[in-house]
N, CA, C and O atoms as a GROMACS GRO file, in nm:
protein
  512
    1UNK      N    1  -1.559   3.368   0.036
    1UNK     CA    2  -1.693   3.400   0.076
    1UNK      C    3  -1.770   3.272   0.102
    1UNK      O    4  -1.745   3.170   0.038
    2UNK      N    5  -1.918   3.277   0.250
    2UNK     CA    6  -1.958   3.124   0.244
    2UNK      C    7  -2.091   3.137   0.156
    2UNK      O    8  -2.179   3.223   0.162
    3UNK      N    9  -2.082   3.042   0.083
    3UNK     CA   10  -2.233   3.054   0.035
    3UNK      C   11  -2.308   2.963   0.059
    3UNK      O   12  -2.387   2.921  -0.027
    4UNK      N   13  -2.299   2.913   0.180
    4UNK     CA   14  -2.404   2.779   0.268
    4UNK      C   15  -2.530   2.891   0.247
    4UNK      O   16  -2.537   3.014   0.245
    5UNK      N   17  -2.626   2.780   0.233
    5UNK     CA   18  -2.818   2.840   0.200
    5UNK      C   19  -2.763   2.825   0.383
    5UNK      O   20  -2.674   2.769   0.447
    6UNK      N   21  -2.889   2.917   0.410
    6UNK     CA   22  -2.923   2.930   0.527
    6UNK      C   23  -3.016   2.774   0.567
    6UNK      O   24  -3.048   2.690   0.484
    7UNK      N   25  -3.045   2.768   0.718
    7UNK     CA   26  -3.170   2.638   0.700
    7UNK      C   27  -3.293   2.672   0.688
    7UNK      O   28  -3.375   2.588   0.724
    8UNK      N   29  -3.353   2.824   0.627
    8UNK     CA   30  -3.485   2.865   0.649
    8UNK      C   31  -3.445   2.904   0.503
    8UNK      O   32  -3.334   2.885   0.453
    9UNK      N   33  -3.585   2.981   0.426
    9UNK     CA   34  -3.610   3.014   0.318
    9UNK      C   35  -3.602   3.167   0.315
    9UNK      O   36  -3.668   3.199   0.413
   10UNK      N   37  -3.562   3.268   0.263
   10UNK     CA   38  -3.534   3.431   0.293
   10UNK      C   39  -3.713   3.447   0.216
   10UNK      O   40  -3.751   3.372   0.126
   11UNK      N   41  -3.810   3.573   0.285
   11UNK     CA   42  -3.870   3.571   0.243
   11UNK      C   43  -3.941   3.739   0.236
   11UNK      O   44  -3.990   3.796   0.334
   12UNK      N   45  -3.934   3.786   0.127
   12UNK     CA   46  -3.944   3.931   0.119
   12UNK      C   47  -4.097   3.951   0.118
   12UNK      O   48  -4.185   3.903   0.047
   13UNK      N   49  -4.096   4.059   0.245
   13UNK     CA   50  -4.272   4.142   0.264
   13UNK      C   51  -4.282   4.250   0.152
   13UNK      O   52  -4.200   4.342   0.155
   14UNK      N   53  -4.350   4.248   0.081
   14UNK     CA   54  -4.382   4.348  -0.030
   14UNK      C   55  -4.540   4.394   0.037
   14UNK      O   56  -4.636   4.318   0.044
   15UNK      N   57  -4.539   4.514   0.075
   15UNK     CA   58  -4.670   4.575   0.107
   15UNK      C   59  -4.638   4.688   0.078
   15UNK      O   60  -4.532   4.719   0.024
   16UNK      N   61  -4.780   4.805   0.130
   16UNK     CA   62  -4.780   4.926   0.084
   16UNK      C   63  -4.687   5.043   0.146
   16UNK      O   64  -4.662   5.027   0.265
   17UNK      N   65  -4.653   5.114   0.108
   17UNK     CA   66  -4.572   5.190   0.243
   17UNK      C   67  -4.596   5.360   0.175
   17UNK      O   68  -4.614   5.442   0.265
   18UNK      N   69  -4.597   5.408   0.059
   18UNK     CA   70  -4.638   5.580   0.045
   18UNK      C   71  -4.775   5.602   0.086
   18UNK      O   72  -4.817   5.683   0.169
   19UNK      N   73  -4.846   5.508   0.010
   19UNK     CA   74  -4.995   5.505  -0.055
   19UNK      C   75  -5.063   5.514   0.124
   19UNK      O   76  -5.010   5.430   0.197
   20UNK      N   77  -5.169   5.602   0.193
   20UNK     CA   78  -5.159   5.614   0.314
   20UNK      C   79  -5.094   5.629   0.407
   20UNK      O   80  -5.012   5.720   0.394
   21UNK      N   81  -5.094   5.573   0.510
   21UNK     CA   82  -4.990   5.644   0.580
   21UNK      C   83  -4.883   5.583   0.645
   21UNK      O   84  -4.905   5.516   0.746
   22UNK      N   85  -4.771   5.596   0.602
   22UNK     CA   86  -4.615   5.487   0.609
   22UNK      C   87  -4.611   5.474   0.714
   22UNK      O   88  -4.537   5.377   0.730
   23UNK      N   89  -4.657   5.525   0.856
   23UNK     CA   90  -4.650   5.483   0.943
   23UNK      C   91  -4.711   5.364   1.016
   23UNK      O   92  -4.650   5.272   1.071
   24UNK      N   93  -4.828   5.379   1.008
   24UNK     CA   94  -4.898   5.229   0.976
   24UNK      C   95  -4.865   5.159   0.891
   24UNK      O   96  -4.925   5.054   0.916
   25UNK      N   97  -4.806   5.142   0.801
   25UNK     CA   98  -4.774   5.069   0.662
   25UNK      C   99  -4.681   4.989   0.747
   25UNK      O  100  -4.690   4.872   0.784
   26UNK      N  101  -4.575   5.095   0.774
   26UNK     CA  102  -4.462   5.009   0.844
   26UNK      C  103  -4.463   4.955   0.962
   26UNK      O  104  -4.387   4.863   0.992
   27UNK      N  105  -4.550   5.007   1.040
   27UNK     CA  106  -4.622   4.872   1.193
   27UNK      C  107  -4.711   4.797   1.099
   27UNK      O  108  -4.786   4.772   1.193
   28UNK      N  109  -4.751   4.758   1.031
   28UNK     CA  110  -4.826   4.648   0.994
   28UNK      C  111  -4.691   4.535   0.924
   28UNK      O  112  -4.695   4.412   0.922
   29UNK      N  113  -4.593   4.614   0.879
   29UNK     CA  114  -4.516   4.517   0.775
   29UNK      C  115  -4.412   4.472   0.921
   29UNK      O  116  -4.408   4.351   0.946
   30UNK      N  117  -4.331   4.566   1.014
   30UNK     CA  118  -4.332   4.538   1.091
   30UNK      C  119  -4.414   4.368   1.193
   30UNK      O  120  -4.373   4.258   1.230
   31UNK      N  121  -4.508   4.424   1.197
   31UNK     CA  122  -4.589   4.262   1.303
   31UNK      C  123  -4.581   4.172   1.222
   31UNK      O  124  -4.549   4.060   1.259
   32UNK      N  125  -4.619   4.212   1.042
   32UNK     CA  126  -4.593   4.075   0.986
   32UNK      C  127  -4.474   4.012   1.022
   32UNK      O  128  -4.481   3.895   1.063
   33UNK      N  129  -4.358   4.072   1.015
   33UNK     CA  130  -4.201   4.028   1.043
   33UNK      C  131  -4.198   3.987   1.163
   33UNK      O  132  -4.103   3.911   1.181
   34UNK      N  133  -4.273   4.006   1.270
   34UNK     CA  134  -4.264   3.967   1.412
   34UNK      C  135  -4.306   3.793   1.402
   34UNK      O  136  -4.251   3.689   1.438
   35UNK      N  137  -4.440   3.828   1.329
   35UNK     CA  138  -4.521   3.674   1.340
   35UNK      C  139  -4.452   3.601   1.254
   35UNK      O  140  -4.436   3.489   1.302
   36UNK      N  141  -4.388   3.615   1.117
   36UNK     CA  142  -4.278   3.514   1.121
   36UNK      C  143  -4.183   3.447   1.142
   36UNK      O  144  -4.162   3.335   1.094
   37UNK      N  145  -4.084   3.534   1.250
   37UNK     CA  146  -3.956   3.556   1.296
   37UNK      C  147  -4.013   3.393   1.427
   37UNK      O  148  -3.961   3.284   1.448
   38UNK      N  149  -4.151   3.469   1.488
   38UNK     CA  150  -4.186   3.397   1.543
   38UNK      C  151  -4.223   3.206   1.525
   38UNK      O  152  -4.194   3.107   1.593
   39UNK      N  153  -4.266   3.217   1.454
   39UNK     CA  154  -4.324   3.095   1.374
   39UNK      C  155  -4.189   3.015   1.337
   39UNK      O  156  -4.174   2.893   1.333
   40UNK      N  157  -4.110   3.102   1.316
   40UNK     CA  158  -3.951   3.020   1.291
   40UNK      C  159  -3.965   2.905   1.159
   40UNK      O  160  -3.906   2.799   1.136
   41UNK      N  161  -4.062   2.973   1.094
   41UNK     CA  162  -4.057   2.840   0.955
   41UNK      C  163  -3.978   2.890   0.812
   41UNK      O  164  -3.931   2.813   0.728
   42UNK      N  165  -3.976   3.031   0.809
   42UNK     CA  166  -3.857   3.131   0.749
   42UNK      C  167  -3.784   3.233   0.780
   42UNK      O  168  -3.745   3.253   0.895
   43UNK      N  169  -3.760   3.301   0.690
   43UNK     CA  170  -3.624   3.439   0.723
   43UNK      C  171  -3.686   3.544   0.678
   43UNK      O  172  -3.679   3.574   0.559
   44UNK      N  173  -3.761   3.620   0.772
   44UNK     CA  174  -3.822   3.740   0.703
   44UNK      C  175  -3.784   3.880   0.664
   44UNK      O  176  -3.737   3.933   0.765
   45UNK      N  177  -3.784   3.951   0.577
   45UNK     CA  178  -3.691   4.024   0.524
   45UNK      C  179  -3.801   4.167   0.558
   45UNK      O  180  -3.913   4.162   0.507
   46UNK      N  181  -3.772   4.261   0.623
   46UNK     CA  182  -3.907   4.352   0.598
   46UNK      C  183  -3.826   4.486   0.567
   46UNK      O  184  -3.752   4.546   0.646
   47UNK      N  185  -3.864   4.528   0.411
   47UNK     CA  186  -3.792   4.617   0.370
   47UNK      C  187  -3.808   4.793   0.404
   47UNK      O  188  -3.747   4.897   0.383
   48UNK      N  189  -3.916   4.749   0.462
   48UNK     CA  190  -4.004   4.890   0.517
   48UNK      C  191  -3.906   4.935   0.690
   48UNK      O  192  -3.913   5.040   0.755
   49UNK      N  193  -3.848   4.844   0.710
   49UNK     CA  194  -3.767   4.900   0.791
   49UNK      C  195  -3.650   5.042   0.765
   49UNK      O  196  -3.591   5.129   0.828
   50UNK      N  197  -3.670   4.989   0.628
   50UNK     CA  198  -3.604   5.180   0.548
   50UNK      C  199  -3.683   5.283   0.629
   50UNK      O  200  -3.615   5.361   0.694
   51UNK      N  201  -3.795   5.293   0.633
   51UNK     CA  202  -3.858   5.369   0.671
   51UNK      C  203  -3.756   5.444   0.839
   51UNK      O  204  -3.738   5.564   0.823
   52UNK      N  205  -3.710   5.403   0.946
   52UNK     CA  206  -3.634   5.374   1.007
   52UNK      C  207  -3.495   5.514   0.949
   52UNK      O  208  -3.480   5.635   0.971
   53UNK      N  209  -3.442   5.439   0.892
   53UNK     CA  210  -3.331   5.488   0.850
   53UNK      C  211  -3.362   5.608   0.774
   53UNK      O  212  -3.291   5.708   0.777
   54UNK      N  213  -3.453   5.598   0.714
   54UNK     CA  214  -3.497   5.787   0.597
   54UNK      C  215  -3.482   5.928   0.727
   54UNK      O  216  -3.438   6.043   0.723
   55UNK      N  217  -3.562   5.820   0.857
   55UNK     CA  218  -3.572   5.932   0.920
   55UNK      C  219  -3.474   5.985   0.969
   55UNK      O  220  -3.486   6.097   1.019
   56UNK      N  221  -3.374   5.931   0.969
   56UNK     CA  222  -3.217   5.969   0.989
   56UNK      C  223  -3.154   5.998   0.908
   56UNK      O  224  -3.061   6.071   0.943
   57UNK      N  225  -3.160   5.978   0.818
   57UNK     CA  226  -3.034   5.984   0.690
   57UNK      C  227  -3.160   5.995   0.571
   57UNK      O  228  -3.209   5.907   0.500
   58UNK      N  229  -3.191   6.140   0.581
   58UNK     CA  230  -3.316   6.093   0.425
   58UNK      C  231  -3.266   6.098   0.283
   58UNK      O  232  -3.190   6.177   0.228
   59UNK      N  233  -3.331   5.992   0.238
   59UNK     CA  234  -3.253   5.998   0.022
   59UNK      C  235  -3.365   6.020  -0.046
   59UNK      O  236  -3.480   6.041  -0.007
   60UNK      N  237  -3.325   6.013  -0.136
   60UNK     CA  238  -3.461   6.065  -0.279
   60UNK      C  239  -3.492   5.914  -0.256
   60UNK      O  240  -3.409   5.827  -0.229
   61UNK      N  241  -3.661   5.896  -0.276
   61UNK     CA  242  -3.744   5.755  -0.269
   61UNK      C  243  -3.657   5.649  -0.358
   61UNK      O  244  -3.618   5.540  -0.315
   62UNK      N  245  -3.630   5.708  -0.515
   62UNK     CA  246  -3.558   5.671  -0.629
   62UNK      C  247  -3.457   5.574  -0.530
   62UNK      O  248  -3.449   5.452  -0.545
   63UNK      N  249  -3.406   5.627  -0.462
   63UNK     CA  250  -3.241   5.559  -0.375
   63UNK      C  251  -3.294   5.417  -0.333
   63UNK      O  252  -3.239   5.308  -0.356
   64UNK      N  253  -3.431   5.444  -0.255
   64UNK     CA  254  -3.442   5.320  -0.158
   64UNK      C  255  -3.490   5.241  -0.308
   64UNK      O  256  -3.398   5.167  -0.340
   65UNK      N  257  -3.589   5.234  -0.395
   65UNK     CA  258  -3.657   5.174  -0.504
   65UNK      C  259  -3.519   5.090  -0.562
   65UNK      O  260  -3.508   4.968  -0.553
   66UNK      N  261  -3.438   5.163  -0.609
   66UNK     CA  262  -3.282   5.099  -0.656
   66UNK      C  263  -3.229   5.030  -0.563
   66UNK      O  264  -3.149   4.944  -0.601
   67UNK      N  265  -3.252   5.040  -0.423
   67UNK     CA  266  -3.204   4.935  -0.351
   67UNK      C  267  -3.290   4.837  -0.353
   67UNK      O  268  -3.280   4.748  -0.438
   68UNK      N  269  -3.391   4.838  -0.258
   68UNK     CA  270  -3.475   4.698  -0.298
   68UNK      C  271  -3.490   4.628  -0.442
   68UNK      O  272  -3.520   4.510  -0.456
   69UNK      N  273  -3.471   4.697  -0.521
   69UNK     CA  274  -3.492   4.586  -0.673
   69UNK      C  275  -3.347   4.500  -0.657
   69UNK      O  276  -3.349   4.380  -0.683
   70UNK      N  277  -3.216   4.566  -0.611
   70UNK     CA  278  -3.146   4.490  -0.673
   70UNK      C  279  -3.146   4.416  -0.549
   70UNK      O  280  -3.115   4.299  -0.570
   71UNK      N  281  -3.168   4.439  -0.433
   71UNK     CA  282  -3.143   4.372  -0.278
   71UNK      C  283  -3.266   4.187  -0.345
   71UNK      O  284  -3.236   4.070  -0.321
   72UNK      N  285  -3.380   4.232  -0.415
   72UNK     CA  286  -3.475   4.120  -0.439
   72UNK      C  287  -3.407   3.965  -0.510
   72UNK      O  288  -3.461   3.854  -0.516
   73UNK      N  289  -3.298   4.000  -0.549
   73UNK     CA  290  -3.237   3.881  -0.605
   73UNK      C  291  -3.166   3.731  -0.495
   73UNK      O  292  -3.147   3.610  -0.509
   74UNK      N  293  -3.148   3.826  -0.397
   74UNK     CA  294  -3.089   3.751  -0.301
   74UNK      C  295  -3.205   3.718  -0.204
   74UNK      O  296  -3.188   3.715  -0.082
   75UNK      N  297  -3.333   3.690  -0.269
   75UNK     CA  298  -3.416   3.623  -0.157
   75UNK      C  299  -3.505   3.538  -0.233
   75UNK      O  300  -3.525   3.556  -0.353
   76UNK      N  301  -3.573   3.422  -0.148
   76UNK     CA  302  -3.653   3.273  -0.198
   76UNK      C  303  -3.759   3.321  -0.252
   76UNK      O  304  -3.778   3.304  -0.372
   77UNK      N  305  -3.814   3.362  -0.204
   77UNK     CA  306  -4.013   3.457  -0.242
   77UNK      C  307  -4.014   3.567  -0.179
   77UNK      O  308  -3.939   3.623  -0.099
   78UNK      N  309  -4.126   3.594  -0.236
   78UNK     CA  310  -4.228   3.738  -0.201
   78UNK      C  311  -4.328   3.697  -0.118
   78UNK      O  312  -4.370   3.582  -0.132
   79UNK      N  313  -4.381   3.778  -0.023
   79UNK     CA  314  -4.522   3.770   0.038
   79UNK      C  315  -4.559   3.924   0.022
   79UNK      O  316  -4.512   4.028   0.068
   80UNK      N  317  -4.681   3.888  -0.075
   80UNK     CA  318  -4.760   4.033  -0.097
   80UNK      C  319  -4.843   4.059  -0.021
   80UNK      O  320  -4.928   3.972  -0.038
   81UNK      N  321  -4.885   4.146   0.078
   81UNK     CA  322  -4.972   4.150   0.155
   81UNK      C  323  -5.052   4.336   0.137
   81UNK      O  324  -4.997   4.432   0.083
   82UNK      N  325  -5.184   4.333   0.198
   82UNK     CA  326  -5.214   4.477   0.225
   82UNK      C  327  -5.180   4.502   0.319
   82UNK      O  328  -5.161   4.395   0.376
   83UNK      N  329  -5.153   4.589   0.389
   83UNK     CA  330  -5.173   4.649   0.464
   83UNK      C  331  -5.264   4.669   0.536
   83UNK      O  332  -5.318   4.767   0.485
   84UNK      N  333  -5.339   4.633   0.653
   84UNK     CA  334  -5.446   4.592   0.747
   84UNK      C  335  -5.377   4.655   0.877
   84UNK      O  336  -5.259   4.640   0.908
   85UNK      N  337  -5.463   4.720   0.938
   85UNK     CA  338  -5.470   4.692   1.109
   85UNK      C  339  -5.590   4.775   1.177
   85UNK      O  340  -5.622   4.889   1.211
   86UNK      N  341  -5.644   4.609   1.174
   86UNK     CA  342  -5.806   4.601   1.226
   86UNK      C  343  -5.817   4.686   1.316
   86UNK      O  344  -5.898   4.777   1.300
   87UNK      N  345  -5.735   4.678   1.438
   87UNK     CA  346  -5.791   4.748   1.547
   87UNK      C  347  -5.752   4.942   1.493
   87UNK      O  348  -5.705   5.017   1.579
   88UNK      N  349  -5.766   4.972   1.414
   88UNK     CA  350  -5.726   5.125   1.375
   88UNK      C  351  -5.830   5.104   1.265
   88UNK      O  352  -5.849   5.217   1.220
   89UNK      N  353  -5.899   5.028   1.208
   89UNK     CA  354  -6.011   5.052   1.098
   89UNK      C  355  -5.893   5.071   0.978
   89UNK      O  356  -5.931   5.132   0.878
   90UNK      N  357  -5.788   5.035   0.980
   90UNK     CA  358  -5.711   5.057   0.845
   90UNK      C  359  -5.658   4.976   0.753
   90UNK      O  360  -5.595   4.877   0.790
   91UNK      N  361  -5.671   5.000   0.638
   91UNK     CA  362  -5.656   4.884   0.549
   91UNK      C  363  -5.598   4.963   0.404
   91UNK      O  364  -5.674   5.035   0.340
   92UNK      N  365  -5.476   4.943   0.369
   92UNK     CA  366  -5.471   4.987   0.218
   92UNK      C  367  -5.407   4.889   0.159
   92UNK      O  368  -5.333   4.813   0.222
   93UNK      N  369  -5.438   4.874  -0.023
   93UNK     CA  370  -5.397   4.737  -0.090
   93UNK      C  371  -5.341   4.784  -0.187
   93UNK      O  372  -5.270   4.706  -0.252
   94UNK      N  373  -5.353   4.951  -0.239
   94UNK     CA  374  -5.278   4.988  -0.380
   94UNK      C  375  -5.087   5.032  -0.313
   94UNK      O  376  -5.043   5.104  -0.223
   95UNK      N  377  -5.029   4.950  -0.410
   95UNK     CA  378  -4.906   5.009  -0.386
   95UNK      C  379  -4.793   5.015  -0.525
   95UNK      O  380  -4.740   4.905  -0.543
   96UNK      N  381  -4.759   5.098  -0.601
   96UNK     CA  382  -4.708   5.030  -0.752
   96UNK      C  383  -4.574   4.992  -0.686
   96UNK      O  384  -4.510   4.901  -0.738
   97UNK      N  385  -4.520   5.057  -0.568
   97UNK     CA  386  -4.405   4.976  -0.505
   97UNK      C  387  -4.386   4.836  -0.482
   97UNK      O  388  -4.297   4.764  -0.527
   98UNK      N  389  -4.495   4.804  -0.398
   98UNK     CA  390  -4.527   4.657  -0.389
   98UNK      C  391  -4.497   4.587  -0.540
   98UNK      O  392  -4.416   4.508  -0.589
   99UNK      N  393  -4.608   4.660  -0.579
   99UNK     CA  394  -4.637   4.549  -0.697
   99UNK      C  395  -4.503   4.525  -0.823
   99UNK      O  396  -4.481   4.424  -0.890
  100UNK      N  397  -4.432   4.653  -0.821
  100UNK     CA  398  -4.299   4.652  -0.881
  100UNK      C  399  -4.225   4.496  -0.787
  100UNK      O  400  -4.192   4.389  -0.837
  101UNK      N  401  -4.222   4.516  -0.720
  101UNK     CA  402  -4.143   4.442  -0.693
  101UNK      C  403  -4.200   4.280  -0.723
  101UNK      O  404  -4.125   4.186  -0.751
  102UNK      N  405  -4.290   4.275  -0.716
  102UNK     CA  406  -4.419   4.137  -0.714
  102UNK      C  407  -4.337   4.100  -0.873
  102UNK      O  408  -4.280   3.994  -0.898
  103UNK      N  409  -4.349   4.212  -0.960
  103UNK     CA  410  -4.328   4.214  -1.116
  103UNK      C  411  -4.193   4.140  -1.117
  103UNK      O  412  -4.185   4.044  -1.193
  104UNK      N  413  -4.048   4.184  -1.017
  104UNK     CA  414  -3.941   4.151  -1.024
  104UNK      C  415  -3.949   3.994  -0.970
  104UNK      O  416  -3.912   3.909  -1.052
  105UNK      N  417  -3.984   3.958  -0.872
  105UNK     CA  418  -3.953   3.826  -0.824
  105UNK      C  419  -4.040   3.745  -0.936
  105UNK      O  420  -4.023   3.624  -0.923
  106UNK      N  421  -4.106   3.770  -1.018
  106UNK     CA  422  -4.165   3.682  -1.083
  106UNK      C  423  -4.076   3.668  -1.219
  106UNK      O  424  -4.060   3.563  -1.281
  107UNK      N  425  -4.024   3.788  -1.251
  107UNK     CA  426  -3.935   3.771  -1.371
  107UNK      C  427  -3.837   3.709  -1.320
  107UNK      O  428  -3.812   3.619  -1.400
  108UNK      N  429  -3.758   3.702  -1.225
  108UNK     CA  430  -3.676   3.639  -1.171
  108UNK      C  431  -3.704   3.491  -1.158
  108UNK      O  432  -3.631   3.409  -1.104
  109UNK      N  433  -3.822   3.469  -1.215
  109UNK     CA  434  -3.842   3.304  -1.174
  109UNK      C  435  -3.886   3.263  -1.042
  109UNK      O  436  -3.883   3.143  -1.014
  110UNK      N  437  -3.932   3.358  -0.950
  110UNK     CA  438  -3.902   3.347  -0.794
  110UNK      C  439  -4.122   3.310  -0.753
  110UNK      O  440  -4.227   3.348  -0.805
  111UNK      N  441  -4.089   3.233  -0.650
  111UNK     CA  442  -4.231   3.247  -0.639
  111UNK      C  443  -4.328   3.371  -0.529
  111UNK      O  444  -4.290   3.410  -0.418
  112UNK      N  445  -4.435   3.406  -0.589
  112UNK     CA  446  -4.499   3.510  -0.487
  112UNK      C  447  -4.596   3.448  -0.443
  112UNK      O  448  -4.661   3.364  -0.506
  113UNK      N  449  -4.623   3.498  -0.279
  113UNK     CA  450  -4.790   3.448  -0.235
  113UNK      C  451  -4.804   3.529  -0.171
  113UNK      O  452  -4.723   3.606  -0.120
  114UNK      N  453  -4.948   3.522  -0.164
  114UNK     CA  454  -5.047   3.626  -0.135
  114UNK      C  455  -5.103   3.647   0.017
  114UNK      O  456  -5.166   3.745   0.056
  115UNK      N  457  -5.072   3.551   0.084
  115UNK     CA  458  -5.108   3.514   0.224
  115UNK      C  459  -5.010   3.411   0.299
  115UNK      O  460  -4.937   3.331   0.241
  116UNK      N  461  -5.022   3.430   0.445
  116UNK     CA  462  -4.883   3.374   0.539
  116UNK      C  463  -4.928   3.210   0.511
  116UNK      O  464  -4.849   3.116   0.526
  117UNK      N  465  -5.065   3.195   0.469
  117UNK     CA  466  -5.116   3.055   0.512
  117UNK      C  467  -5.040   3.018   0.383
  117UNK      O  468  -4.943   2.945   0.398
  118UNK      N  469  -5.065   3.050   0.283
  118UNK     CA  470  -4.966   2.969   0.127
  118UNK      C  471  -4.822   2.983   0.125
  118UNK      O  472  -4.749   2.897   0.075
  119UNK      N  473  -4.785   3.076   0.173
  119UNK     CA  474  -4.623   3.060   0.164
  119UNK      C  475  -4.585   2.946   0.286
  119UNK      O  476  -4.487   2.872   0.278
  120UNK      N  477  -4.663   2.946   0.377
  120UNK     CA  478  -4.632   2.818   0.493
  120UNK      C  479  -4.658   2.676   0.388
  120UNK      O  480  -4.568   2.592   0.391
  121UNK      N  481  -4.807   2.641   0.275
  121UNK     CA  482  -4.797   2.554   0.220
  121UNK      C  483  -4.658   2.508   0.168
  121UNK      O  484  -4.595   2.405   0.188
  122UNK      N  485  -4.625   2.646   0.078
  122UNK     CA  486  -4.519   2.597   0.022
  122UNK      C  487  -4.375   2.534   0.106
  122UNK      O  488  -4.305   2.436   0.080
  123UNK      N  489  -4.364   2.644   0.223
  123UNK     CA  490  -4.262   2.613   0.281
  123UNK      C  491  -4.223   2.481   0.309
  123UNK      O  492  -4.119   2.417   0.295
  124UNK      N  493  -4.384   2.451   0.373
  124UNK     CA  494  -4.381   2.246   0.410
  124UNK      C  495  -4.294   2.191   0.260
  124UNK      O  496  -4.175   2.163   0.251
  125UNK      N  497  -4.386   2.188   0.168
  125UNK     CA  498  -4.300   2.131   0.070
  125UNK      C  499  -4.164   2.129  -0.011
  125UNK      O  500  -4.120   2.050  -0.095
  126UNK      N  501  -4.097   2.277   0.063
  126UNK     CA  502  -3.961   2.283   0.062
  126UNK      C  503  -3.844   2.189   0.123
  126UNK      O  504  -3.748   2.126   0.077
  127UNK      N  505  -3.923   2.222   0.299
  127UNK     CA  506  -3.902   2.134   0.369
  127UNK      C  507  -3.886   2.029   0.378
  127UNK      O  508  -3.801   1.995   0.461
  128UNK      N  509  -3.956   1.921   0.299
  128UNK     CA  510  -3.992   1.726   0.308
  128UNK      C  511  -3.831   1.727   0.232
  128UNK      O  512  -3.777   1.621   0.202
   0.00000   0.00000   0.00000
């Protein structure tokens, strides 16, 4: 098996996705993943792309929750974000999904941030 690090940092979107409405949840977590992919300064992981696959193949929520906890080990940080999209007036910030997971990367030792602008701080200083 190779276990070369990649040259970018893996970086998991933790946002809301029951709490309102998953469809927006998941175009917002979605564009986040666009604008990083873009930016090319990490590896963005957007787990809400389940969303995707339920609609094809649906499991008890329980299924996907057991996947992402254990899938969280194999990535650098978290980016916690709400859920926003201005041009729809929508915005939600409660998620115990999210925040479960926020709970895991931190027990894990792993770092979380709260915005694209601090995980870029950090990234620089990965980087040097």
């Amino acid at each position: 098996m190779n276990k070369q690090r990649p040259s970018r940092l893996t970086v998991f979107i933790a946002s809301p996705y029951t709490k309102g409405d998953p469809a927006m949840n998941t175009s917002f977590q979605c564009r986040v993943f666009d604008r990083l992919l873009r930016d090319k300064r990490v590896l963005p992981v957007a787990p809400l792309w389940s969303h995707f696959q339920h609609l094809m193949f649906p499991r008890p929520y329980q299924d996907w929750i057991d996947y992402d906890q254990e899938m969280l080990k194999l990535y650098d940080c978290c980016l916690r974000l709400n859920a926003e999209l201005p041009e729809f007036g929508y915005v939600q910030r409660e998620s115990s999904g999210a925040d479960a997971e926020v709970e895991e990367f931190r027990r894990l030792g792993k770092p979380v941030f709260l915005s694209i602008e601090e995980l870029y701080c950090w990234v620089t200083t990965w980087e040097e």
